[in-house]
C-alpha positions, 0 to 999 in steps of 0.5 A, a space after each residue: 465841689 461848688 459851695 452852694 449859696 442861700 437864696 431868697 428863694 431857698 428861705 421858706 418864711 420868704 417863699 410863704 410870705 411873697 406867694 402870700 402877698 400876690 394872693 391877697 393882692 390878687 383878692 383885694 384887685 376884685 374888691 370894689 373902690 372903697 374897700 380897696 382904698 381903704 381895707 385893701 390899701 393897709 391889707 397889701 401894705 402889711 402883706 407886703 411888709 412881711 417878704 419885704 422885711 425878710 428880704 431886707 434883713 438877708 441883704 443886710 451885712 451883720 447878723 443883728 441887722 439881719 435878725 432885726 428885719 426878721 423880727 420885723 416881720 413877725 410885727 407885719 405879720 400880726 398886722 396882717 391878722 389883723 386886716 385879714 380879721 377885719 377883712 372877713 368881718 366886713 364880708 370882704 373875703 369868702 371862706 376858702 380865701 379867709 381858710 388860705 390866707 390864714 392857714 399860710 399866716 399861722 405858717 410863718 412864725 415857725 418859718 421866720 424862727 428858724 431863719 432867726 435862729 439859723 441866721 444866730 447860730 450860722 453868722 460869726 458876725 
């Protein structure tokens, strides 16, 4: 029998964050200038931060380095609430995109636990 491997793209939390990120990036491409410069440009950077984080953390050798890029992420996400807030405020984005990006958001807390707490208890080290 093959051992099977753990993958990016088996981890949920770094699935909904990086499809996530491509669809903000996607909106915040048909933003005018000076939203995209100003909102857009910190929006994409937290988006970004939340797979990015995750994907550090499962390079990362040790299990407390790993669980520490994890826990990153949370604060990337909370950051990324934030802009999404502004965002929908400042009429930057539309109801079914503010519903979408929420709705993916309020996902990835769960998600991230339990690859903290799959990462905890599965690690020797």
């Amino acid at each position: 029998m093959e051992k099977a491997y753990l993958t990016l793209a088996k981890i949920d939390a770094y699935m909904i964050a990086y499809n996530l990120s491509n669809y903000v990036w996607n909106v915040i491409m048909a933003w005018e200038s000076f939203a995209k410069w100003t909102v857009g440009k910190q929006f994409t950077e937290a988006i970004d931060s939340i797979s990015a984080n995750i994907a550090e953390g499962f390079g990362r050798y040790h299990k407390k380095e790993k669980i520490h890029f994890y826990r990153f992420s949370f604060g990337s996400m909370e950051e990324s609430r934030d802009w999404t807030r502004k965002a929908a405020h400042r009429g930057l984005l539309t109801e079914e995109q503010i519903v979408h990006i929420v709705g993916e958001l309020d996902k990835l807390p769960k998600s991230i636990n339990q690859l903290i707490q799959y990462t905890d208890e599965k690690l020797k080290f």
